[in-house]
C-alpha positions, 0 to 999 in steps of 0.5 A, a space after each residue: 487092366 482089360 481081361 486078356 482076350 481069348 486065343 479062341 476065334 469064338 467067345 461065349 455070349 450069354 444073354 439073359 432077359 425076363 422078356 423075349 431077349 430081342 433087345 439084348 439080342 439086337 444089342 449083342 449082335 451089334 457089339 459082336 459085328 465090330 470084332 471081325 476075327 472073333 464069333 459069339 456063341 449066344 446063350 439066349 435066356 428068356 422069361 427069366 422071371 425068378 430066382 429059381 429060373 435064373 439057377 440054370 442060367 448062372 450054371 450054364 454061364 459057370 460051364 461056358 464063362 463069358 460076356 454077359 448081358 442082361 435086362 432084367 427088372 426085379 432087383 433081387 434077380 439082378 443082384 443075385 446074376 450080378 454077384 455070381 458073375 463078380 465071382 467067376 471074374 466075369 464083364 456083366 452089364 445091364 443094357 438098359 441101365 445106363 440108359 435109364 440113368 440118362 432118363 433118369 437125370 434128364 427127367 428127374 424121375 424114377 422109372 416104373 419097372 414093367 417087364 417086358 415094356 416094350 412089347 405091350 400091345 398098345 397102338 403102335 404095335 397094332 400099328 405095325 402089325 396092320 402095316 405087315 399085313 398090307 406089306 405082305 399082300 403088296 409083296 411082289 406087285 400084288 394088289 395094284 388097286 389099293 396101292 395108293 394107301 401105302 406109304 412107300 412104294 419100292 420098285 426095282 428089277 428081280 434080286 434088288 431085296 424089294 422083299 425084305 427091305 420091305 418086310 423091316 420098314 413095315 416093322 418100322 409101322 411103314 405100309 410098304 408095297 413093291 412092285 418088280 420090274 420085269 423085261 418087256 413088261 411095262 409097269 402097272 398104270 397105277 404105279 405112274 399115278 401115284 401121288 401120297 406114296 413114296 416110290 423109291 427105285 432099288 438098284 445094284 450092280 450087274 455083276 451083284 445082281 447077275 451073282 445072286 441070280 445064279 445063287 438063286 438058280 442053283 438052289 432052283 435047278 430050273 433056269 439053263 446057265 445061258 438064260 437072259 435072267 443071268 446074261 450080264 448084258 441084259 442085266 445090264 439093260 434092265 437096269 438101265 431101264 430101272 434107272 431110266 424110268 426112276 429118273 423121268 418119274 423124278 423118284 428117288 433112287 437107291 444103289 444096294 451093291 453093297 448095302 444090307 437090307 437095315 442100310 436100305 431101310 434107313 435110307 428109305 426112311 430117311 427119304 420119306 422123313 424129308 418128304 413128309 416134312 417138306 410136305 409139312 412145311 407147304 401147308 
């Protein structure tokens, strides 16, 4: 019979890990993202790498009872949170485990248990590291002379979130470079003659667009409320422009309205898998 839920607009949400805890973070927030009427309070638990260490999280998890997740490698430590959760009537659940299991059964072979396996430092995390650097020296049209080295190209008026979508394909290990489009100012040269980069246009609505400037101004108290940078009309122009430029280039573009920054990426990324696998097909 399912644990009846709790009155409360909030649960506790206990995270317990023996590395950084990004993967149960990641995995919580997920889970907790389809329940729009209740909010996880998260306890984070990192480095739990001993018993002695885990006593003042299964104390922590006694004063505030709620969901608990968890990755931890050694069994002893496993065990010992496992018990004490089946005591207090609490739902626990390895992460990891089930999908191990699929491994496991798929493979037919045991897992090596490494803590924190995944952040080595191997080559795809230098990777993804010299891809952020060459995004962050990209970042708001910087740099066009190299810009044939990147891997995608986003291209979009002011307040398109060029910036972040940007900064989480480069943790994907993509060098992303973006460059604005600002009124009366025609694009750098180099941006026409690409030819190995991806160029993407990023657009959104006027009154989305118009609704973050004025967002952005209040906090910068330094542009008068009558400004073009927040005139729907010119907005509007402006992204015609945007549009207009995509469509004659034959670059693809992308309406962000309503999308998050992870929407974005994972549709540039899958724009770019298309065109390196079309371009596979022609060699």
């Amino acid at each position: 019979m399912p644990r009846q839920q709790p009155a409360a607009s909030y649960f506790h949400l206990h995270l317990v890990s023996d590395a950084t805890g990004e993967t149960l973070i990641t995995v919580g927030r997920a889970a907790a993202a389809q329940y729009a009427t209740v909010s996880p309070i998260e306890h984070v638990y990192s480095m739990v790498r001993s018993l002695k260490r885990l006593d003042p999280v299964i104390a922590e998890i006694e004063a505030n009872p709620g969901i608990v997740l968890y990755t931890l490698v050694d069994r002893e430590i496993a065990q010992r949170l496992e018990g004490r959760c089946r005591e207090l009537g609490l739902p626990i659940l390895s992460v990891l485990g089930p999908v191990l299991s699929l491994f496991q059964s798929y493979l037919g072979t045991e897992t090596t248990p490494r803590v924190g396996a995944q952040h080595l430092l191997n080559a795809d995390y230098f990777h993804r590291i010299d891809a952020l650097n060459f995004t962050m020296m990209h970042d708001d049209g910087q740099h066009f002379e190299n810009l044939e080295e990147a891997d995608v190209v986003l291209v979009g008026v002011s307040r398109t979130s060029k910036t972040p979508t940007s900064i989480y394909l480069a943790n994907r290990g993509i060098k992303a470079a973006n460059v604005p489009l600002v009124p009366g100012v025609s694009p750098p040269p180099q941006l026409e003659t690409l030819s190995k980069p991806l160029v993407v246009g990023l657009y959104a609505s006027p009154e989305r667009i118009v609704q973050i400037r004025q967002n952005r101004l209040l906090g910068l108290k330094s542009v008068p409320p009558d400004s073009a940078y927040v005139d729907r009309q010119a907005v509007s122009q402006e992204i015609a422009f945007s549009k207009q430029l995509c469509a004659r280039r034959g670059w693809p573009s992308i309406d962000v309205t309503r999308r998050s920054i992870e929407e974005t990426a994972a549709a540039v990324l899958s724009l770019l898998q298309e065109r390196r696998r079309e371009a596979a097909e022609r060699q």
